[in-house]
N, CA, C and O atoms as a GROMACS GRO file, in nm:
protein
  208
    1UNK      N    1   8.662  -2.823   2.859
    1UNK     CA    2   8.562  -2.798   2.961
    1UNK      C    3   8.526  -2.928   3.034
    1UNK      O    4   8.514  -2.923   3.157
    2UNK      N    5   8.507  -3.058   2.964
    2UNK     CA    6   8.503  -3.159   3.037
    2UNK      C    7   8.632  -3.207   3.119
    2UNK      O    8   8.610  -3.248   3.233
    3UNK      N    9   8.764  -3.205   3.072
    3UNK     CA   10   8.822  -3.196   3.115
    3UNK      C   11   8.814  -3.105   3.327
    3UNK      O   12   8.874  -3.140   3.429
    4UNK      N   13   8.745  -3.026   3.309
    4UNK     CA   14   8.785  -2.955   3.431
    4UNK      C   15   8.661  -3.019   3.493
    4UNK      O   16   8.660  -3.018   3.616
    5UNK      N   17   8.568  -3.069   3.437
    5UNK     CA   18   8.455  -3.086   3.487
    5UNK      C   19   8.466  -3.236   3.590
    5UNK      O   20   8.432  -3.251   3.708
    6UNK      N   21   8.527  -3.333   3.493
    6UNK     CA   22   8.609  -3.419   3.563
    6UNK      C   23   8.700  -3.416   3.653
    6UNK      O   24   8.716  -3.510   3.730
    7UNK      N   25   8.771  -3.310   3.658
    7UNK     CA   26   8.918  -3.274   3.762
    7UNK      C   27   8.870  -3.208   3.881
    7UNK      O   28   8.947  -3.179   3.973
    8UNK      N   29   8.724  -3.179   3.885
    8UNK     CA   30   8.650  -3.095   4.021
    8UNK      C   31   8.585  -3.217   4.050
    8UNK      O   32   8.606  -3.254   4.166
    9UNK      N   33   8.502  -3.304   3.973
    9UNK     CA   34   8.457  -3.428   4.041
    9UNK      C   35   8.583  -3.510   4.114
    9UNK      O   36   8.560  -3.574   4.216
   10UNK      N   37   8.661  -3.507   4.081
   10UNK     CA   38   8.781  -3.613   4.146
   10UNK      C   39   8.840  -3.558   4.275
   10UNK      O   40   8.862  -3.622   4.378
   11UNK      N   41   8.863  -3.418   4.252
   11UNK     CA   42   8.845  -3.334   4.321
   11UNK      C   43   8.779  -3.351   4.452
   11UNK      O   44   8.854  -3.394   4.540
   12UNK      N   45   8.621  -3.319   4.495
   12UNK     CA   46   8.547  -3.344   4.554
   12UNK      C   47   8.537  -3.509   4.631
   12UNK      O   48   8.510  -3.549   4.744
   13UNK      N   49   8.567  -3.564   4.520
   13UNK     CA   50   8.552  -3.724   4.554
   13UNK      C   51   8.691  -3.733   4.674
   13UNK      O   52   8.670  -3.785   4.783
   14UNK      N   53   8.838  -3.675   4.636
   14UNK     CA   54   8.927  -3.744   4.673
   14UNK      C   55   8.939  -3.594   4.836
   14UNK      O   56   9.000  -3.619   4.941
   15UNK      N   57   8.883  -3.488   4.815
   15UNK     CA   58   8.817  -3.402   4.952
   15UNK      C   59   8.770  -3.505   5.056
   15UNK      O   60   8.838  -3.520   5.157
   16UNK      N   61   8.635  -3.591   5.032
   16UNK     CA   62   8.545  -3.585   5.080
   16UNK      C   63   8.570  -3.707   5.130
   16UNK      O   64   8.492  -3.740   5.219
   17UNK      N   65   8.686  -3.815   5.092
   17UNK     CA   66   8.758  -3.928   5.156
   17UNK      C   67   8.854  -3.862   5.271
   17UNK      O   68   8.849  -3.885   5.392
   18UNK      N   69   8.925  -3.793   5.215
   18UNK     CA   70   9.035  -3.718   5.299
   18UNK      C   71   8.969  -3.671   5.473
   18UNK      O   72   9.004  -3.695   5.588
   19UNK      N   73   8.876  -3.605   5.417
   19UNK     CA   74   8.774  -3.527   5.578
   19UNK      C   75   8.725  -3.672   5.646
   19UNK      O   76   8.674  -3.639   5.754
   20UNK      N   77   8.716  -3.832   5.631
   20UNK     CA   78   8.666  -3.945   5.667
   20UNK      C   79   8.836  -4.030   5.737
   20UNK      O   80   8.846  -4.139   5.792
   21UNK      N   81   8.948  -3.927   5.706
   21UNK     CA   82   9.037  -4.008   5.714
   21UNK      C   83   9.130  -3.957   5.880
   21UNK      O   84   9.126  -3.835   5.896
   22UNK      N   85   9.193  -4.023   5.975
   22UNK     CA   86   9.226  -3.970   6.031
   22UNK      C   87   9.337  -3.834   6.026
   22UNK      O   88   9.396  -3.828   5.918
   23UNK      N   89   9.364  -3.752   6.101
   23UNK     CA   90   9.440  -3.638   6.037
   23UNK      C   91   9.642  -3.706   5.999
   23UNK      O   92   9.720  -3.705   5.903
   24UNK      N   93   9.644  -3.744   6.116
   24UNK     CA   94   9.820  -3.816   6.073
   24UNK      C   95   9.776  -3.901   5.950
   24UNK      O   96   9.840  -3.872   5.849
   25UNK      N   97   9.681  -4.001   5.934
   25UNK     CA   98   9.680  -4.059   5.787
   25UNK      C   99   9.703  -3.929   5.640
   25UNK      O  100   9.780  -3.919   5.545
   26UNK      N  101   9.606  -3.863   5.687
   26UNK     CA  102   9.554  -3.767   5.581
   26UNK      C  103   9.704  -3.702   5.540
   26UNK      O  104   9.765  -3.718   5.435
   27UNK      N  105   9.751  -3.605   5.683
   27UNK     CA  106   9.889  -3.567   5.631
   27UNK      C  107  10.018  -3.630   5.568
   27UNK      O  108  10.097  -3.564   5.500
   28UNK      N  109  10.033  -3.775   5.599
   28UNK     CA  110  10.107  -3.866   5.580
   28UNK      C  111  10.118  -3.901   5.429
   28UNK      O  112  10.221  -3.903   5.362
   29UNK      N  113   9.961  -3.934   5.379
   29UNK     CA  114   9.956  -3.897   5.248
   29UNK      C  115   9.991  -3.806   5.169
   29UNK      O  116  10.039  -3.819   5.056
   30UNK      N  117   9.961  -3.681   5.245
   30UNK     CA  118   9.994  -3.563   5.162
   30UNK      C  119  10.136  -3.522   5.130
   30UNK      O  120  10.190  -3.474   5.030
   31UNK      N  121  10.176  -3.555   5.241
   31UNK     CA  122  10.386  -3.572   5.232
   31UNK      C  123  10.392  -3.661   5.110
   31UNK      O  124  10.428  -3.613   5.003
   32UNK      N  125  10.354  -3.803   5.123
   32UNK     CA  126  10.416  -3.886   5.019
   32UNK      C  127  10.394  -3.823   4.861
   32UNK      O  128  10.482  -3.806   4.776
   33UNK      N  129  10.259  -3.795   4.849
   33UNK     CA  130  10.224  -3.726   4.712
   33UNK      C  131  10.306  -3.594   4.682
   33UNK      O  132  10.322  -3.550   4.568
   34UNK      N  133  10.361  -3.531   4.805
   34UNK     CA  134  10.426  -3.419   4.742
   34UNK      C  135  10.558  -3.487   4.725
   34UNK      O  136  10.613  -3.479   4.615
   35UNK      N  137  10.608  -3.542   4.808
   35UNK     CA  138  10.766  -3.609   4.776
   35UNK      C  139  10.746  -3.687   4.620
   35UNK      O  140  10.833  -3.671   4.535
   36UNK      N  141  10.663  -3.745   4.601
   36UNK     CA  142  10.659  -3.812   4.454
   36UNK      C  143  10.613  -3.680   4.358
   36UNK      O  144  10.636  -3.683   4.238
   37UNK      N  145  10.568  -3.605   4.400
   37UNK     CA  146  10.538  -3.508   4.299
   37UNK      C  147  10.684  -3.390   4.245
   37UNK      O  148  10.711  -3.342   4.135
   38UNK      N  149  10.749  -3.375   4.373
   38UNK     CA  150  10.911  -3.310   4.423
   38UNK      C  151  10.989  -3.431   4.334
   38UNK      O  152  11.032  -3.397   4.224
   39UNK      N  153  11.006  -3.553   4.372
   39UNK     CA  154  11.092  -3.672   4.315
   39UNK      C  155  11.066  -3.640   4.147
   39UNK      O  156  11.165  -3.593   4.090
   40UNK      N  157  10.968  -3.656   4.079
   40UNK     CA  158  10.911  -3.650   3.965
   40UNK      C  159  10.961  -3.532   3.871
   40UNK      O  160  10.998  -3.550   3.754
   41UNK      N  161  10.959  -3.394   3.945
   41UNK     CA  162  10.990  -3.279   3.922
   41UNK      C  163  11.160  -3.257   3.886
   41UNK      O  164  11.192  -3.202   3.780
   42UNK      N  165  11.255  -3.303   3.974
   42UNK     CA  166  11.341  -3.334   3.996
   42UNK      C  167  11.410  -3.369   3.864
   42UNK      O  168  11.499  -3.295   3.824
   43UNK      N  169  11.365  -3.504   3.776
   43UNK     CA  170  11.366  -3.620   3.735
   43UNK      C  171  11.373  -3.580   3.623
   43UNK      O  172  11.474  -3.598   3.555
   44UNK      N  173  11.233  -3.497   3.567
   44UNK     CA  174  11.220  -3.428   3.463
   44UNK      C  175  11.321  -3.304   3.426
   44UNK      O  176  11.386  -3.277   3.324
   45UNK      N  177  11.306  -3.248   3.543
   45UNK     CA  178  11.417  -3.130   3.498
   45UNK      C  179  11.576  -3.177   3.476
   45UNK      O  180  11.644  -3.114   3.394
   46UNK      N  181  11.620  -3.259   3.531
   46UNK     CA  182  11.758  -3.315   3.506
   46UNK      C  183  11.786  -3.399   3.384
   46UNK      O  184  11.901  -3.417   3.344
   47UNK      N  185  11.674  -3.452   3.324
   47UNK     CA  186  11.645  -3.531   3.225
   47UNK      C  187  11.650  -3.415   3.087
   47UNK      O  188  11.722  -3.433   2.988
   48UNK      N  189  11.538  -3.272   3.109
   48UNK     CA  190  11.542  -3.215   3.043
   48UNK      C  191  11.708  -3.188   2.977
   48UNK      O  192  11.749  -3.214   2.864
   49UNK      N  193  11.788  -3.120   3.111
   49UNK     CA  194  11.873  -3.062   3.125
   49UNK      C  195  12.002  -3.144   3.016
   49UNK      O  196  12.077  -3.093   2.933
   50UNK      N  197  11.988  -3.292   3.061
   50UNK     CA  198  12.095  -3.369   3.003
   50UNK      C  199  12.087  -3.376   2.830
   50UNK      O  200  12.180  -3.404   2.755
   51UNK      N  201  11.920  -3.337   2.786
   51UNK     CA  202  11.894  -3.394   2.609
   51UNK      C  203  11.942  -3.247   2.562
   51UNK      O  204  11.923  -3.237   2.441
   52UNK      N  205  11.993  -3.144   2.611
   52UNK     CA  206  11.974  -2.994   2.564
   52UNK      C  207  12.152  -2.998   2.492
   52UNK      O  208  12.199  -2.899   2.436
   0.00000   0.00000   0.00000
């Protein structure tokens, strides 16, 4: 429960920078975090794939 309680504060916190940020910044970010989140994904599953 703290757990989520923390993950909605960070949440809110990392919202409420985003709406202060210009919109090409804002989206620009959001690409990179998904490409590292896509890259990451990637990484793991091929990694999985190779220990099996």
């Amino acid at each position: 429960m703290l757990f989520l309680v923390a993950a909605l504060m960070l949440l809110g916190v990392f919202l409420g920078a985003a709406v202060h940020m210009p919109l090409p910044v804002a989206l620009a970010m959001a690409a990179a975090i998904t490409a590292w989140l896509v890259f990451y994904g990637v990484r793991k599953r091929y990694a999985h794939g190779r220990r099996s």
